[in-house]
Structures are given as C-alpha cells and as structure tokens.
C-alpha positions as CSV (number, residue, x, y, z in Angstrom):
1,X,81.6,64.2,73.2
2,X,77.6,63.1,73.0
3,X,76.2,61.1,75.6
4,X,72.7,59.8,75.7
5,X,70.6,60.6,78.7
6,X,69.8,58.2,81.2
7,X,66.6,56.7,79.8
8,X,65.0,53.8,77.8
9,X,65.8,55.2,74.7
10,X,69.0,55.2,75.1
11,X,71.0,52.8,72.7
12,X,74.5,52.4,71.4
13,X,74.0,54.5,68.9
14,X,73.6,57.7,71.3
15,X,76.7,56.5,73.2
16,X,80.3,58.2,72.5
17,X,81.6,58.2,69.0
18,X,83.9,55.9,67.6
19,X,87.1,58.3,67.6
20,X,85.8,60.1,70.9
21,X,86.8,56.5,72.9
22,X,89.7,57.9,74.4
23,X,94.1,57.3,73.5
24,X,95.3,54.4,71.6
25,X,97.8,52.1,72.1
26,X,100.6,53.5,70.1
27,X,99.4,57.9,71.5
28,X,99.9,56.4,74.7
29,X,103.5,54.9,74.4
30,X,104.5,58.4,72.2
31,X,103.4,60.2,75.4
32,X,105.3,57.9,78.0
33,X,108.1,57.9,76.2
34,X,108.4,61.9,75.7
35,X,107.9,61.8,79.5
36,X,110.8,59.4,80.3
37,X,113.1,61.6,77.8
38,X,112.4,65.0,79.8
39,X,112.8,63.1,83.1
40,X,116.2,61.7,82.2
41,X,117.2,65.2,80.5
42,X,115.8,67.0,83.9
43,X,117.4,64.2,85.5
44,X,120.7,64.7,84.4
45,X,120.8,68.6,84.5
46,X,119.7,68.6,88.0
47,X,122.7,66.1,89.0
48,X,125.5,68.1,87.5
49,X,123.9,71.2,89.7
50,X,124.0,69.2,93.1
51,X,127.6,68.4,92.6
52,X,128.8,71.9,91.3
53,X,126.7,72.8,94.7
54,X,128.7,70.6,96.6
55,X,132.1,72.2,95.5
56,X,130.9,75.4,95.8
57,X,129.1,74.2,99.6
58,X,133.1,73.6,100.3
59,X,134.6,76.8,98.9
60,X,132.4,78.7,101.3
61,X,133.2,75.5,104.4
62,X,136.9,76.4,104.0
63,X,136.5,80.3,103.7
64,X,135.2,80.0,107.5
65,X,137.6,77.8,108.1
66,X,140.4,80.2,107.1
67,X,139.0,83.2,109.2
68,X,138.3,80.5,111.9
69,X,142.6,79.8,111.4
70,X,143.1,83.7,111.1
71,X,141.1,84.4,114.2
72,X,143.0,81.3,116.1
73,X,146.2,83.3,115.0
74,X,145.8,86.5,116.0
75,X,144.5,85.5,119.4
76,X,147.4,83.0,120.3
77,X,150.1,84.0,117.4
78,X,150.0,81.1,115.3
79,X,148.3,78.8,113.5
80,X,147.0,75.0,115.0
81,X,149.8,72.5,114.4
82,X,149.2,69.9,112.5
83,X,148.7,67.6,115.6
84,X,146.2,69.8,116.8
85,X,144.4,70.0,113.5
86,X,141.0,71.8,113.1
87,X,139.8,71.0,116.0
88,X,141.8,73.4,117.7
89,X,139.1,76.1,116.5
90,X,136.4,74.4,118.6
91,X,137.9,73.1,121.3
92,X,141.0,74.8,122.9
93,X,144.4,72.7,122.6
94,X,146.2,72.6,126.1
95,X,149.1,74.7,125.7
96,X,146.7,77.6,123.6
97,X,147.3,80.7,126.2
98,X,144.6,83.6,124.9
99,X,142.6,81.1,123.0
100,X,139.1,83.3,122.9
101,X,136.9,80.6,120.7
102,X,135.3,78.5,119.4
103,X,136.3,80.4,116.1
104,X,134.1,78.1,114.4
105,X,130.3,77.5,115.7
106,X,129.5,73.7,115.0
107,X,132.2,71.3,114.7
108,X,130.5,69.8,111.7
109,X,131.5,73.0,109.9
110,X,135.1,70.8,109.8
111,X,133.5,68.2,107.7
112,X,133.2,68.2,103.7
113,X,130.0,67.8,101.9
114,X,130.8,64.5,100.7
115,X,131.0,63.3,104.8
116,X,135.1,63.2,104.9
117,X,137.1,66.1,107.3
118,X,138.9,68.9,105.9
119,X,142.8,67.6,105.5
120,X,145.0,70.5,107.2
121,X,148.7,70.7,107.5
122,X,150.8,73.4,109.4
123,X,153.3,74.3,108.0
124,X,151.6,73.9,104.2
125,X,154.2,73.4,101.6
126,X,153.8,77.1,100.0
127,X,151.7,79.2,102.5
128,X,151.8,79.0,106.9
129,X,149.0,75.4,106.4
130,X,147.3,74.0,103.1
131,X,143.4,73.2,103.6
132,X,142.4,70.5,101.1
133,X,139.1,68.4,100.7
134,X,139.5,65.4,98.2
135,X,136.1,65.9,96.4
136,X,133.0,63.4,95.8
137,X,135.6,60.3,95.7
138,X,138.1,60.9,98.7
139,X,141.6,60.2,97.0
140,X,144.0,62.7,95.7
141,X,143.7,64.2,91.7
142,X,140.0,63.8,89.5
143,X,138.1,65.8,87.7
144,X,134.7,67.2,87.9
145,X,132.8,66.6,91.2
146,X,136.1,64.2,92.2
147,X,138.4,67.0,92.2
148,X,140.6,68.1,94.9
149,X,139.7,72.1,96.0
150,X,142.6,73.5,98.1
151,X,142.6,77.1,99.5
C-alpha cells in the first residue's frame, strides 16, 4: 500500500489504491461463512467426545464402586442389601459388624455423570448385585450417549 505523507501536497491521488481499499462485500460473507462451517463441524466433533467421555467417566465411577462392594464384602462377608444400597460404602449400615470404611472417599463418587445415582440391586439377577446407570436420558434401553452401562 502507498500512502502520502502528511503534508500539503498531499491529494487523493497519493492516497491508497483503488484495489488496496480493503475486503468486499461478497470476500467478507465467503470468509464468515467458512468460519460458521468449521465451528459447526468443530462443534459437532467436540459433542460426540464429551458424551463418549461421560460413558467412559462411568465405566471408571462403577469400577470403584465394585472394589468399594468387594472391599465392603470381605470386611463384613457380604455385599450391601439392596435396602442398604450404596451408601453402605460411605456410611456404615447399623447391623455392619467389621465394617472398616468408607470404601469409597466422596459420596458423590455414587452419582452418575449425567447427575442420577448408580441403581444397585443385591442379589442381581445373574451375579451377587447388578450396578446399572441409565445414561444421558435416565430411562431403561437407548443408544449412544442414552444407553444403559451395567457392570
């Protein structure tokens, strides 16, 4: 770009060139438009991460849960009842001679990513309990991010 100096001579015609004025119109609306594609692309991408994160944020909530359960049986010789729940690795149930916990740190470690509890039932249908979280929508089935994980 020329540009005059700062003096009486100078005129219009030292000023900036005709095609050095800076983006038109339609260069400006390419440009915005290329932006809003690679933030909804970005966008996107970065969505389906955060919820793979959450399930996987789970998986590794309901391993410590299971040594938390583990622990819980090998110091009282069996599992929390279902009326005792989860909260029997934090807080020691009443009849729970030899409990030795908290087996679990932070009671919040009982709670999903998506905010719900961990569902727990003693005896499980297949194993000694079933530990279940519902997934981003809180109701049994779904796919994707709404899918149930049970260990």
């Amino acid at each position: 770009m020329r540009w005059c100096r700062p003096t009486r001579a100078c005129s219009r015609k030292n000023g900036p060139r005709r095609g050095d004025a800076g983006l038109t119109l339609l260069e400006l609306l390419v440009v915005i438009t290329i932006l809003t594609l690679l933030t909804v692309a970005i966008g996107t991408v970065a969505l389906n991460y955060l919820g793979g994160a959450r399930a996987d944020a789970a998986r590794l909530q309901m391993t410590q849960i299971e040594t938390g359960l583990d622990l819980f049986r090998l110091d009282i010789g069996r599992y929390p009842t279902s009326d005792e729940g989860l909260s029997a690795l934090v807080e020691a149930p009443a009849d729970a001679d030899g409990w030795n916990g908290p087996y679990l740190r932070k009671e919040e470690a009982l709670t999903d990513p998506w905010g719900a509890p961990f569902e727990y039932a003693a005896p499980g249908q297949d194993d000694a309990y079933d530990l279940t979280t519902r997934g981003a929508d809180g109701v049994p089935g779904g796919e994707g991010d709404d899918a149930d994980i049970t260990l």
